[in-house]
BALOBA-1460 file (C-alpha; in Angstrom, 3 decimals):
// residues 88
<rec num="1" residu="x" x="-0.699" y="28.358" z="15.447"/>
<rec num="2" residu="x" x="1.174" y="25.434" z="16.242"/>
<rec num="3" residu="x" x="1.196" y="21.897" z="16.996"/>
<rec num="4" residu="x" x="1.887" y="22.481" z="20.387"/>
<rec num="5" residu="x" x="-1.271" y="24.726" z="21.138"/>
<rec num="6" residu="x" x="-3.640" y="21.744" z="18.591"/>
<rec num="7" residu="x" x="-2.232" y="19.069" z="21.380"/>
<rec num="8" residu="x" x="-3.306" y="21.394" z="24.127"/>
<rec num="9" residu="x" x="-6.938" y="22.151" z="21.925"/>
<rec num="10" residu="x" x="-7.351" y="18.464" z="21.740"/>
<rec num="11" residu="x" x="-6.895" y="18.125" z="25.735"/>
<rec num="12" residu="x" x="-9.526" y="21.134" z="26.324"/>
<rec num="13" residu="x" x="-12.164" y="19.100" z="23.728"/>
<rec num="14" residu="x" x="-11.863" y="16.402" z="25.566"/>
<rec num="15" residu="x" x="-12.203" y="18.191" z="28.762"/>
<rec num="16" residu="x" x="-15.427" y="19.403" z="27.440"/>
<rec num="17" residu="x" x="-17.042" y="16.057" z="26.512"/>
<rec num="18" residu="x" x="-15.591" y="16.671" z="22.823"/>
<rec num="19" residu="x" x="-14.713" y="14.014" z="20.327"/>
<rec num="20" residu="x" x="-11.785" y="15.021" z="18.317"/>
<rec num="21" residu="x" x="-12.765" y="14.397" z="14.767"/>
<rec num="22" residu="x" x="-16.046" y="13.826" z="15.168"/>
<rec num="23" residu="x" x="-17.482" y="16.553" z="17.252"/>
<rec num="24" residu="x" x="-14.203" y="19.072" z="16.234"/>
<rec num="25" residu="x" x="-11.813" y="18.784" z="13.412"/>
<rec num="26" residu="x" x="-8.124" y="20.231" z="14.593"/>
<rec num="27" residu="x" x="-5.049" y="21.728" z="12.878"/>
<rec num="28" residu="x" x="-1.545" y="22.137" z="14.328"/>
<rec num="29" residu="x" x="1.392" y="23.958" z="12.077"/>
<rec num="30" residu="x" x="4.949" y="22.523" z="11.871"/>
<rec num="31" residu="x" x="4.763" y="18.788" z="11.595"/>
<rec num="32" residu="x" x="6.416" y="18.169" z="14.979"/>
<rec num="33" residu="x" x="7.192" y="14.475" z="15.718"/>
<rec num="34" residu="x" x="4.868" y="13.947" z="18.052"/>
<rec num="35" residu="x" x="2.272" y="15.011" z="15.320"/>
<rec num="36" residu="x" x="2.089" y="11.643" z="13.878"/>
<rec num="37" residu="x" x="2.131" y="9.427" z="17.046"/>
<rec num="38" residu="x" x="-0.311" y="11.763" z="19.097"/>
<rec num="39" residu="x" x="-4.063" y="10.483" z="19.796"/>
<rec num="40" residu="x" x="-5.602" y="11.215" z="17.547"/>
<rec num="41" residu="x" x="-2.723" y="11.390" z="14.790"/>
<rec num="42" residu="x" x="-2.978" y="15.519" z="14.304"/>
<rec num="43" residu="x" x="-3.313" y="16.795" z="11.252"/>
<rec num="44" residu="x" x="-0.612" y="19.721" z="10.418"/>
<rec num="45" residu="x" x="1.284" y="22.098" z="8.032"/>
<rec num="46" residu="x" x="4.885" y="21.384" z="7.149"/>
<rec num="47" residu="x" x="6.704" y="23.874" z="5.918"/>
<rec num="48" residu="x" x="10.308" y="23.311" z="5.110"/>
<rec num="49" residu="x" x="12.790" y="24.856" z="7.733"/>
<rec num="50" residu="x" x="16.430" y="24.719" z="5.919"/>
<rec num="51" residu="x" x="14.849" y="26.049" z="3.000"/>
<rec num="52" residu="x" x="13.075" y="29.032" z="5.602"/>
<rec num="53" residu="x" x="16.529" y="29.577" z="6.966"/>
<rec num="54" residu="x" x="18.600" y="29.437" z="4.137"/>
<rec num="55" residu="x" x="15.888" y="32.609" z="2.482"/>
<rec num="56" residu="x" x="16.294" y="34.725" z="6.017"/>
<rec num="57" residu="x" x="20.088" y="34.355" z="5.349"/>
<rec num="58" residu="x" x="20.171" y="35.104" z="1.935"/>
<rec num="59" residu="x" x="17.705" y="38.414" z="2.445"/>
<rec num="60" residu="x" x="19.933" y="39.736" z="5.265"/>
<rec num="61" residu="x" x="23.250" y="39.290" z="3.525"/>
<rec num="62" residu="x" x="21.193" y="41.180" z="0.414"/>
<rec num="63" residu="x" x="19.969" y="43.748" z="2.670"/>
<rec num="64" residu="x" x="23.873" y="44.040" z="4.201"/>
<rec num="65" residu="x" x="25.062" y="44.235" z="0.377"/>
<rec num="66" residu="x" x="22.629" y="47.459" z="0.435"/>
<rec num="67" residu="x" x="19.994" y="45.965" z="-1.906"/>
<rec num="68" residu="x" x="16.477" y="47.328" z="-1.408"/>
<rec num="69" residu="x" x="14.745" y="45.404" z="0.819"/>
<rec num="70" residu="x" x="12.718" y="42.468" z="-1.607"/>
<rec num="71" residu="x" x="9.479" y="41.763" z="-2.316"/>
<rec num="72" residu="x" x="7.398" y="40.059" z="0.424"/>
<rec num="73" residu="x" x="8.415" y="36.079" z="0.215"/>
<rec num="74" residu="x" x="6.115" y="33.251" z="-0.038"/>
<rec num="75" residu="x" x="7.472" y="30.158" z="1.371"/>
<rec num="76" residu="x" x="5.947" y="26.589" z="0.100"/>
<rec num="77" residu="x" x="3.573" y="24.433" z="2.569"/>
<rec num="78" residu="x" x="2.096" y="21.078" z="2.725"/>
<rec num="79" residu="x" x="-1.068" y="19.869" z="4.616"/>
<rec num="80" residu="x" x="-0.435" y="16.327" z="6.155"/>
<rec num="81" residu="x" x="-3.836" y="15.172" z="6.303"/>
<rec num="82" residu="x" x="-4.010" y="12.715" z="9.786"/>
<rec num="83" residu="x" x="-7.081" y="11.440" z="12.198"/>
<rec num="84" residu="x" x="-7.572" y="14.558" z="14.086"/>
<rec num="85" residu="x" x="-10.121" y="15.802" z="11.041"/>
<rec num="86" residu="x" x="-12.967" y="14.859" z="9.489"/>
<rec num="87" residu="x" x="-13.956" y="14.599" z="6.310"/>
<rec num="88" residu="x" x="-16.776" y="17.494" z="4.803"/>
């Protein structure tokens, strides 16, 4: 769901006697900073804010123009592989 909430799964694994990648494998979503400095380095989704914002504007200034509301939108994603999962 979010980086935040994989930092906070990674605290509760270890809580539990869990080894983050080898017992677990976790995700976060947004490529925070602390992603990439956090032990273990988390491995996350990046998606590209401007680019996010700059389709939310364009859709409501359509939608003020009185165009039909569009299609649903598929933003583009990347998976930054880091240390906090393992290989299959």
């Amino acid at each position: 769901m979010s980086d935040q909430l994989a930092f906070a799964a990674i605290a509760a694994a270890r809580k539990l006697g869990l080894r983050v990648p080898e017992d677990v494998s976790i995700v976060g979503f947004d490529d925070t900073p602390q992603a990439s400095w956090s032990d273990p380095p988390l491995t996350t989704v990046r998606q590209d804010l401007a680019g996010k914002g700059r389709t939310a504007g364009d859709l409501v200034l359509r939608l003020l123009d009185g165009d039909a509301p569009p299609a649903p939108v598929e933003l583009p994603v990347s998976l930054v592989v880091r240390e906090s999962t393992a290989a299959i």
